[in-house]
C-alpha positions as CSV (number, residue, x, y, z in Angstrom):
1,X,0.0,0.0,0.0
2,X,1.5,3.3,-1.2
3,X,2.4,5.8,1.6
4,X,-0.4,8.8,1.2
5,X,1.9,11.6,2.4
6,X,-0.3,14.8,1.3
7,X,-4.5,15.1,1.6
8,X,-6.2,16.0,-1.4
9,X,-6.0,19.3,-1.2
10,X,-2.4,19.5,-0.5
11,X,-1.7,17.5,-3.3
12,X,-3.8,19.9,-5.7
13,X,-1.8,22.4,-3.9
14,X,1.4,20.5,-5.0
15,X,0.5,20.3,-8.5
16,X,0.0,24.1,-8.9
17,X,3.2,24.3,-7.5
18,X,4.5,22.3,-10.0
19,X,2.9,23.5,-13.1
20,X,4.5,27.0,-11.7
21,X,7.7,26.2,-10.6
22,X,9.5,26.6,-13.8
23,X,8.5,30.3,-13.7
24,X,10.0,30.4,-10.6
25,X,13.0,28.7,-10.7
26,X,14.6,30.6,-13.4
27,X,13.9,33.8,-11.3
28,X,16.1,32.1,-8.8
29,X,19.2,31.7,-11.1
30,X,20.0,35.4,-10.0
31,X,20.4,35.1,-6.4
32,X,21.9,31.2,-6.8
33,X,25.8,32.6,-4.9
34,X,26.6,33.8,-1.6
35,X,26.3,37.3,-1.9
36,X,25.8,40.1,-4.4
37,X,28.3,41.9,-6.1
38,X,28.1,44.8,-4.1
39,X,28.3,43.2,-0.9
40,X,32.0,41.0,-2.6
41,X,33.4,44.7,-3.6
42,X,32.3,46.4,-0.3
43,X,32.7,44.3,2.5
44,X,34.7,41.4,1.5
45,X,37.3,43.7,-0.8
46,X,37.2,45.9,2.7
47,X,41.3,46.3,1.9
48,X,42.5,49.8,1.9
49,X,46.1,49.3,-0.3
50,X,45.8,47.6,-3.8
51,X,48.0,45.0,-3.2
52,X,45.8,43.6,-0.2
53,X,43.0,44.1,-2.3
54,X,44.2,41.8,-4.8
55,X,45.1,39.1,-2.5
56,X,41.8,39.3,-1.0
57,X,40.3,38.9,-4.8
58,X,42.8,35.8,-5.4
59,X,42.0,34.4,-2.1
60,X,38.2,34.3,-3.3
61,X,39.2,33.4,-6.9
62,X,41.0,30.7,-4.9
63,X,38.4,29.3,-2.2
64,X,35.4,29.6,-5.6
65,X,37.7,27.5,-7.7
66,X,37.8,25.0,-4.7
67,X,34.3,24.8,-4.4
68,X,33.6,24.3,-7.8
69,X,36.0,21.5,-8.2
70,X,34.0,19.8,-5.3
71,X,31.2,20.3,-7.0
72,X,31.9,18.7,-10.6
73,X,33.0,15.6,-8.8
74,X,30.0,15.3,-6.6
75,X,27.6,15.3,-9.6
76,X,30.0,13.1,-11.7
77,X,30.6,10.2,-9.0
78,X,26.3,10.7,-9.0
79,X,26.1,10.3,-12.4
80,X,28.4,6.6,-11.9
81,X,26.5,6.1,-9.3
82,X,22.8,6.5,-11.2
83,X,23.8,4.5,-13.8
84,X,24.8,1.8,-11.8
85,X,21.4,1.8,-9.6
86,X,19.3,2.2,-13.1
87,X,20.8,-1.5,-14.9
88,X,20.5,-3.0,-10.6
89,X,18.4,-6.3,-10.9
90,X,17.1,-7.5,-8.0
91,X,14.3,-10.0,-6.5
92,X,13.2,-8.0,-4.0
93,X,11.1,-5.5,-5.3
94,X,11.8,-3.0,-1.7
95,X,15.5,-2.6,-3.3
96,X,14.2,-1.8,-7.0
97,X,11.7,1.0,-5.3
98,X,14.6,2.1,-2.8
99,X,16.9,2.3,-5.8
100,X,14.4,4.2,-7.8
101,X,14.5,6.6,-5.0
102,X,18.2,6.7,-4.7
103,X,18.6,7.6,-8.1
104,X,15.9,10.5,-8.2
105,X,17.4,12.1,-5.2
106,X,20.8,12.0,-6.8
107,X,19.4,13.7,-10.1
108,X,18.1,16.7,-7.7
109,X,21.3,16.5,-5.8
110,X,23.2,17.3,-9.0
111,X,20.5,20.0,-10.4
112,X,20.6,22.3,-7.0
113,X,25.0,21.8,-7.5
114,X,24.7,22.9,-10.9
115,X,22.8,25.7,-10.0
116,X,24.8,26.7,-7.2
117,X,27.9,26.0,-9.5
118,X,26.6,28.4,-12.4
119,X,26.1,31.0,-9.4
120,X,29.7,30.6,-8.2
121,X,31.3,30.8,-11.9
122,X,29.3,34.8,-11.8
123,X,31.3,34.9,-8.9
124,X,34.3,34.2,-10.0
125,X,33.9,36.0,-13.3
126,X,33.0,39.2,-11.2
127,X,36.3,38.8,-8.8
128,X,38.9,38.4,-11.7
129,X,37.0,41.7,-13.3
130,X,37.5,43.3,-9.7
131,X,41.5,41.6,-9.9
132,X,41.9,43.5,-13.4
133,X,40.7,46.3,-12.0
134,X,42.3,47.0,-8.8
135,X,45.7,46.1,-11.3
136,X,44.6,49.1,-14.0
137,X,44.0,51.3,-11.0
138,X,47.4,50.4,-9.4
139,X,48.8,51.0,-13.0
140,X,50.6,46.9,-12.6
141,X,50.5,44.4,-15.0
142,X,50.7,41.8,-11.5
143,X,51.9,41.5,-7.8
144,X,55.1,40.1,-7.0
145,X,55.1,38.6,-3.2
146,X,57.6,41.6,-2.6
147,X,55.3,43.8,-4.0
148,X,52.8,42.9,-1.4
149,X,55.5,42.7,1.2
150,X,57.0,46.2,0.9
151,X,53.0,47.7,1.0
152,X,52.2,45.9,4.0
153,X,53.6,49.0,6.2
154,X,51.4,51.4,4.2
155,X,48.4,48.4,4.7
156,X,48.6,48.5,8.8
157,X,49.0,52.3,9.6
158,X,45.9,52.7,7.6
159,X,44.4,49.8,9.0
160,X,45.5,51.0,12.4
161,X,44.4,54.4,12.0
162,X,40.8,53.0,10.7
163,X,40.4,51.3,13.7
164,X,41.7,53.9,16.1
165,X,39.2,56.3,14.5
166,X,36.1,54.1,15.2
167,X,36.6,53.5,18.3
168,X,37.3,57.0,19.0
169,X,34.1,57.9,17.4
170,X,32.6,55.5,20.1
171,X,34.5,56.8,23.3
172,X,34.4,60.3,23.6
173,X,37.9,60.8,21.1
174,X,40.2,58.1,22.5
175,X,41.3,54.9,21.2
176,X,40.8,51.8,22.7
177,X,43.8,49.6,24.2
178,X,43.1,47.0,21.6
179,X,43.8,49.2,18.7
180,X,46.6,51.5,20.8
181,X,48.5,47.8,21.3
182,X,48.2,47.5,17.5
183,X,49.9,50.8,16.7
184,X,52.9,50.3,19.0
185,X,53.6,46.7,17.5
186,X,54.0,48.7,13.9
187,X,55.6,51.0,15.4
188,X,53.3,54.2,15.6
189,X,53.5,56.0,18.8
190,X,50.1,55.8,21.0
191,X,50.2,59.5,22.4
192,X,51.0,60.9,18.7
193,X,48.3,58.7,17.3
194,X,45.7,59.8,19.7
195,X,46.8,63.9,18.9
196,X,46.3,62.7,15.3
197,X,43.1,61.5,15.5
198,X,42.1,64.4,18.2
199,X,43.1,67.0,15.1
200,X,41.2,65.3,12.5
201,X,37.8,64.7,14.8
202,X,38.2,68.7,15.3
203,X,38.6,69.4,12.1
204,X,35.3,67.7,11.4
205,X,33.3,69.6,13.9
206,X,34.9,72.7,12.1
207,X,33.9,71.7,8.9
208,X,30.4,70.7,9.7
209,X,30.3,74.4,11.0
210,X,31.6,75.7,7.8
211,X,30.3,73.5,5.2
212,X,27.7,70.4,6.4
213,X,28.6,67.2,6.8
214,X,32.0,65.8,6.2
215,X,32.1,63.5,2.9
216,X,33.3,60.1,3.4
217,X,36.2,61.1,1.7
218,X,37.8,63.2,4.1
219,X,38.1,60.1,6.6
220,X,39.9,58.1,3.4
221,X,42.4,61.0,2.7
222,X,43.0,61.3,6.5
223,X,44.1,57.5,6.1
224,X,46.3,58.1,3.5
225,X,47.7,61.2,5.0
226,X,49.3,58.7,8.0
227,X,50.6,55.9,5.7
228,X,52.8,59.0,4.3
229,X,53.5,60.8,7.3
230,X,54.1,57.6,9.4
231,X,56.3,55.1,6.4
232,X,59.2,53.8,7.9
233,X,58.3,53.5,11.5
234,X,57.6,49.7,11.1
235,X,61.6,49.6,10.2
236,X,62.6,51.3,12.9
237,X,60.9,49.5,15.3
238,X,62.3,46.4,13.4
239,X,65.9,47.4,13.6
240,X,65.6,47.9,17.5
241,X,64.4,44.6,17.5
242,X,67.0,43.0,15.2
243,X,64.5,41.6,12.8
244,X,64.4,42.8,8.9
245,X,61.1,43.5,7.8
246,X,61.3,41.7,4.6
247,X,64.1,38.9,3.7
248,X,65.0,38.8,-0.1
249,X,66.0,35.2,-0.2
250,X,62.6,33.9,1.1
251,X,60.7,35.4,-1.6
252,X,59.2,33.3,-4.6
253,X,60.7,34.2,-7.7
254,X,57.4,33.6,-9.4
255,X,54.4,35.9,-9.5
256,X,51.3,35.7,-6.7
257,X,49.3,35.3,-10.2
258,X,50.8,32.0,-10.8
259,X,48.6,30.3,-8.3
């Protein structure tokens, strides 16, 4: 006796549902990846140097590639897998009904991958245009490793800075120990880096007087303005400690690109 597992009306439910569905599943294929582009070139390209930028791009170039490659052979060891179930011969009609089941759970198995692998190759396709970008912007044809190396200074003052500025936003204008620990491992002295940050959160008060609200803008060119002014303070620090802050020999000769 088959197993009734929907009432009448559910199942005339089910079959409207059906006849519909095919409306509704292309509709889906746009939202079949993670996140929308905005949210990849926003938050998760959140890098303020173009050399971390593109490493963060490659990373998810990277971790998409992965996925993908999981996914081709999932469906393809469910393909071997449904072929063998379809020729099965058996005497016990349970196994040729469990078998029939197997396999159409596998064919859905691989539809909802290939969907979510079409969805991952827009991805991808959207990073590498991000990649090509952020390398036109940067006016670089790639990244060496010592490219990326020699920018990491200029990367942590901002990233430093950026932090320091938040919090102080949130505390009545000082930074928090978390962020002031931060800036005396690269190097950046705490009491100049609070004065820094005291001068710019004044000038915005001054400006809002003068002109409105501050633009986003000024925040970034403040950033900037302390990777210039502060460069070379992570050596220093590094020579007192009797480290080198980037060792020639160690590097790859190839290019991050290669993979």
């Amino acid at each position: 006796m088959e197993l009734q597992l929907l009432n009448n009306y559910h199942g005339n439910l089910l079959k409207k549902v059906e006849s519909e569905y095919p409306v509704v599943k292309k509709a889906t294929e746009i939202f079949n990846k993670s996140q929308s582009q905005f949210m990849d070139n926003m938050l998760t390209i959140s890098q303020l140097t173009p050399a971390r930028s593109a490493r963060q791009c490659l990373a998810e170039i990277k971790k998409i590639k992965l996925a993908i490659e999981e996914s081709f052979f999932k469906v393809k060891k469910n393909q071997i897998l449904i072929g063998e179930k379809k020729v099965f011969i058996s005497e016990n009609s349970w196994e040729i009904e469990l078998n029939k089941i197997e396999v159409a759970e596998m064919i859905a198995q691989n539809e909802n991958i290939i969907d979510n692998v079409n969805g991952a190759v827009r991805k991808m396709s959207a990073f590498m245009a991000q990649y090509k970008n952020i390398l036109e912007r940067a006016e670089k044809e790639e990244f060496s490793e010592e490219d990326f190396e020699k920018d990491e200074e200029r990367y942590h003052i901002m990233k430093a800075f950026e932090q320091g500025l938040n919090a102080a936003r949130s505390r009545g204008g000082t930074i928090d120990e978390g962020n002031l620990i931060y800036l005396f491992q690269i190097g950046v002295s705490g009491t100049a880096a609070q004065m820094e940050i005291k001068i710019f959160l004044d000038s915005e008060i001054e400006y809002m007087k003068k002109k409105g609200m501050p633009p986003h803008s000024t925040q970034v060119d403040f950033l900037v303005g302390m990777a210039d002014k502060y460069a070379g303070c992570a050596q220093k620090f590094a020579e007192f400690k009797g480290v080198t802050l980037l060792d020639n020999n160690s590097l790859v000769t190839r290019r991050i690109t290669d993979g």
